[in-house]
C-alpha positions in Angstrom: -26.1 -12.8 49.4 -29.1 -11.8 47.4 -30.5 -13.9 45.1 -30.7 -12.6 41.1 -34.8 -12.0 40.6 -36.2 -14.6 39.0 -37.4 -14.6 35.0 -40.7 -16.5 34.5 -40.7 -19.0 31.8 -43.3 -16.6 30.1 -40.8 -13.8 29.7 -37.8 -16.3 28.5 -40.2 -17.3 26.2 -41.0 -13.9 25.0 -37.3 -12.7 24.9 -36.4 -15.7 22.7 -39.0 -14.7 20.0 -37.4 -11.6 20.1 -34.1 -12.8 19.7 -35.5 -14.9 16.5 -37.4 -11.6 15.3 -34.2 -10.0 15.1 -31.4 -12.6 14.1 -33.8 -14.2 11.2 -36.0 -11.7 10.1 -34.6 -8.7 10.4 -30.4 -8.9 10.0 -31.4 -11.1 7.2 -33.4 -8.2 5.3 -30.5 -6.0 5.2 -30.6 -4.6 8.6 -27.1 -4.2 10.2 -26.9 -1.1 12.1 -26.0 -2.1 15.3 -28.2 0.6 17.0 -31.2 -0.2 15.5 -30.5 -3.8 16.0 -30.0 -3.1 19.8 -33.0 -0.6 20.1 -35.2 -3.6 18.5 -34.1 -5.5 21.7 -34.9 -2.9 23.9 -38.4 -1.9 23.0 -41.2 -4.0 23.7 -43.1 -4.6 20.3 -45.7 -6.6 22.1 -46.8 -3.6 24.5 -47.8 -2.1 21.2 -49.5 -5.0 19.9 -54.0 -5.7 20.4 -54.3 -7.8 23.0 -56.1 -10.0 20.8 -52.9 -10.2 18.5 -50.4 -10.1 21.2 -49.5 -13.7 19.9 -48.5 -13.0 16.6 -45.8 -9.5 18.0 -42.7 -10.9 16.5 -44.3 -12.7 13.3 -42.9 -11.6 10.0 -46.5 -10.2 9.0 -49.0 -7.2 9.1 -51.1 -7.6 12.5 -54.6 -6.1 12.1 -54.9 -2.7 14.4 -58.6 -2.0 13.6 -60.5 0.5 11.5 -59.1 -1.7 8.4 -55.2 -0.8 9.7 -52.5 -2.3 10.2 -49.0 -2.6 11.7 -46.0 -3.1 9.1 -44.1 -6.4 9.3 -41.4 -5.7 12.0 -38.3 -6.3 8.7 -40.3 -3.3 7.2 -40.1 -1.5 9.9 -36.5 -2.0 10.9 -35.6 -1.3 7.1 -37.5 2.2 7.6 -35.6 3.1 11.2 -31.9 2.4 9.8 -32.1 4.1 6.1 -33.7 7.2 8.2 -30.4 7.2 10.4 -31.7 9.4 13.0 -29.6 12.0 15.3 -30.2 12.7 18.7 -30.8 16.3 18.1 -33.6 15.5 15.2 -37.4 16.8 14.9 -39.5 13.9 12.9 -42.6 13.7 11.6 -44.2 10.2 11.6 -47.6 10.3 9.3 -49.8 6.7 10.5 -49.5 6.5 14.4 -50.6 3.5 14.1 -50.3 0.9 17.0 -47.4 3.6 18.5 -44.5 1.5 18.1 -42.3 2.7 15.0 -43.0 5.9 17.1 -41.4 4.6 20.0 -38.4 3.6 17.6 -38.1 7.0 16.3 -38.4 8.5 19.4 -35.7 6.4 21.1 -33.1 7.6 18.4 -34.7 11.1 18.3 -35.1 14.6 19.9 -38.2 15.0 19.5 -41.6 13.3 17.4 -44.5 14.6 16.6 -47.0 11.7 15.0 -50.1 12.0 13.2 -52.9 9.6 12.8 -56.3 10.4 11.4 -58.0 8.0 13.7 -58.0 9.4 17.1 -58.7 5.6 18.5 -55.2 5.4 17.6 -54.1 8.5 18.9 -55.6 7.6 22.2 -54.4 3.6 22.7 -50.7 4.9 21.1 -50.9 8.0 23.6 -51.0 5.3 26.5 -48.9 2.6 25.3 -45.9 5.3 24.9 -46.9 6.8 28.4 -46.6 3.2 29.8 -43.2 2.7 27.7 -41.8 6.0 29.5 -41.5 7.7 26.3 -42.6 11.6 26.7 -40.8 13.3 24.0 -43.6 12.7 21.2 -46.5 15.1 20.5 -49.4 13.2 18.8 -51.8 15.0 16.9 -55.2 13.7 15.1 -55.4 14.7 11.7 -55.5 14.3 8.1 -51.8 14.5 7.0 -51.6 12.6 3.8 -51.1 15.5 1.6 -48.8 17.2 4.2 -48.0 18.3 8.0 -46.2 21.6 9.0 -47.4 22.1 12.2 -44.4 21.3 14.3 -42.0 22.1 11.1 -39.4 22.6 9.5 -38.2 18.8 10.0 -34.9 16.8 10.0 -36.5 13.6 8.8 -40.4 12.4 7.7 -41.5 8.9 7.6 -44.8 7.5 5.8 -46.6 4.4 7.6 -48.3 3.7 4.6 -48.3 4.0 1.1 -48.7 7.0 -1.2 -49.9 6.6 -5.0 -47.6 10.0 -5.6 -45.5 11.9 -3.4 -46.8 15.1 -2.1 -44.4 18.3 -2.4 -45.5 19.6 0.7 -43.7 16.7 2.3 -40.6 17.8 0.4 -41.0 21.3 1.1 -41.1 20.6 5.0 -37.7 19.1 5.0 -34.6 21.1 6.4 -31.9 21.1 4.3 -30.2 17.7 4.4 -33.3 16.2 6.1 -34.8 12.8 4.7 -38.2 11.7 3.9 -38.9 8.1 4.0 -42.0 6.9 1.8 -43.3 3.8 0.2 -44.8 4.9 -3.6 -46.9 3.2 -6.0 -49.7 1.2 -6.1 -50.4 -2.4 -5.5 -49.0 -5.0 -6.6 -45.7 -2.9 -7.1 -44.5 -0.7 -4.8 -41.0 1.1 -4.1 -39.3 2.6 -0.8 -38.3 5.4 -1.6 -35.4 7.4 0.3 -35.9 11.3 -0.3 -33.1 13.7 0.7 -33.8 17.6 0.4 -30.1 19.3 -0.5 -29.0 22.9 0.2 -30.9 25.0 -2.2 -34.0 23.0 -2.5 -33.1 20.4 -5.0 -33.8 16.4 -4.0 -32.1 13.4 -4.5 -34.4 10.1 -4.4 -32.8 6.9 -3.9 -34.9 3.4 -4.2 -34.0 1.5 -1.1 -36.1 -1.7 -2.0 -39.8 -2.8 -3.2 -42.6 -3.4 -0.9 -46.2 -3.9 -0.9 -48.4 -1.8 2.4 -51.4 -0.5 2.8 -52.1 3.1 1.7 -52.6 6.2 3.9 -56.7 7.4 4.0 -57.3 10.0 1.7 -53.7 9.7 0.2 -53.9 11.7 -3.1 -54.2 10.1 -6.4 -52.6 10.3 -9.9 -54.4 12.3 -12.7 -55.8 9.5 -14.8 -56.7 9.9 -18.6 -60.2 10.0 -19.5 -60.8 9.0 -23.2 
C-alpha cells in the first residue's frame, strides 16, 4: 500500500493560519457565502504576498506592496468578492492590480478579468504570480484608469482597489445592464463601500454596504472645492 505524501510542519502551519484567517476574521465581518468562504481556502494569499511580508499573509492588516501601495486587509477583501456575487459567465474590470490576488479571486468566480494598474511593477510581479497560480483567463493592462476603463467593455461587474473622493460616471456608464460596480468613496477618516447597480434603462441604484478607511487610487479625481 502506498503511503499518503507527507505535509511538512511548515505547510500545517500555514494552512492553520488560513483556517484562523477565515473562521475569525472573515465569517466574523459578515462574510457567509459559502463560495467565497471556500475559494478563500483554495487560493494561496501568501503566493501573492512580498517576500519580505510573506509573514504577515493572513494578518487582519494592509501589507505594504511598494511604490507607497498596498494590499487591502484580507476581511476587506472577502467583503468586496461576496457583495459583487460573481457569475461564471461575467466580464470584470478590477482597477488597482495590486499584489494580483483579489484578481485571482475574481478570476476564480469569473469568465473572464481584465485588471488595470498604473504601475507596471505591478503588472509584471501580478502577471507571474497568476501564471504560477494557473490562472490564464485575466488580461492585465498598465494604465491610468481612475477616471474610467472601456477597453475590454461593456462589463458585468467593476471593482475599485482603492478609494475614490467621487465616483466617476464613466464607471457607471461601462456597466451592462444589471451589472455592479463595487467602490469605496470618500475621504479619510470616513469612508463608505459603496454597492452600485446599473438597471435597465440606465438608471442606478446605490446601496451602502459598510464604512471603511483604504488608500486612494493615483490620480483619482477630486471634488470641486469652494474658493472664497
Amino acid at each position: 500500500m502506498n503511503a499518503s505524501p507527507s505535509v511538512t510542519a511548515s505547510e500545517q502551519d500555514i494552512e492553520s493560519a488560513r483556517f484562523f484567517m477565515v473562521e475569525q476574521q472573515i465569517r466574523t465581518w459578515e462574510v457567509l457565502d459559502p463560495v467565497v468562504l471556500d475559494l478563500l481556502m483554495r487560493v494561496h494569499r501568501e503566493d501573492f504576498v512580498p517576500a519580505a511580508h510573506r509573514a504577515l499573509a493572513f494578518a487582519d492588516l494592509e501589507i505594504p506592496l511598494g511604490h507607497g501601495e498596498v494590499m487591502l486587509a484580507p476581511k476587506i477583501e472577502a467583503r468586496m468578492l461576496q457583495a459583487l456575487a460573481l457569475r461564471d459567465t461575467d466580464n470584470v474590470l478590477e482597477v488597482g492590480t495590486g499584489s494580483g490576488y483579489m484578481t485571482a479571486l475574481l478570476a476564480s468566480l469569473a469568465r473572464h478579468v481584465c485588471s488595470v494598474d498604473i504601475l507596471s511593477d505591478f503588472t509584471r510581479t501580478a502577471g507571474a504570480a497568476l501564471a504560477a497560480a494557473g490562472i490564464r483567463n485575466v488580461t492585465l493592462d498598465t494604465g491610468d484608469a481612475a477616471r474610467g476603463w472601456d477597453q475590454h467593455g461593456p462589463y458585468d461587474a467593476i471593482v475599485l482597489t482603492g478609494s475614490v473622493p467621487v465616483l466617476p460616471e464613466a464607471f457607471q456608464q461601462s456597466l451592462k445592464p444589471g451589472g455592479r460596480l463595487l467602490a469605496v468613496t470618500g475621504e479619510a477618516p470616513v469612508m463608505q463601500a459603496q454597492l452600485v447597480t446599473r438597471m435597465e434603462g440606465g438608471a442606478c441604484r446605490n446601496v451602502t454596504l459598510f464604512e471603511t478607511c483604504i488608500p486612494p487610487l493615483k490620480n483619482a479625481p477630486q471634488p470641486r472645492r469652494f474658493v472664497f
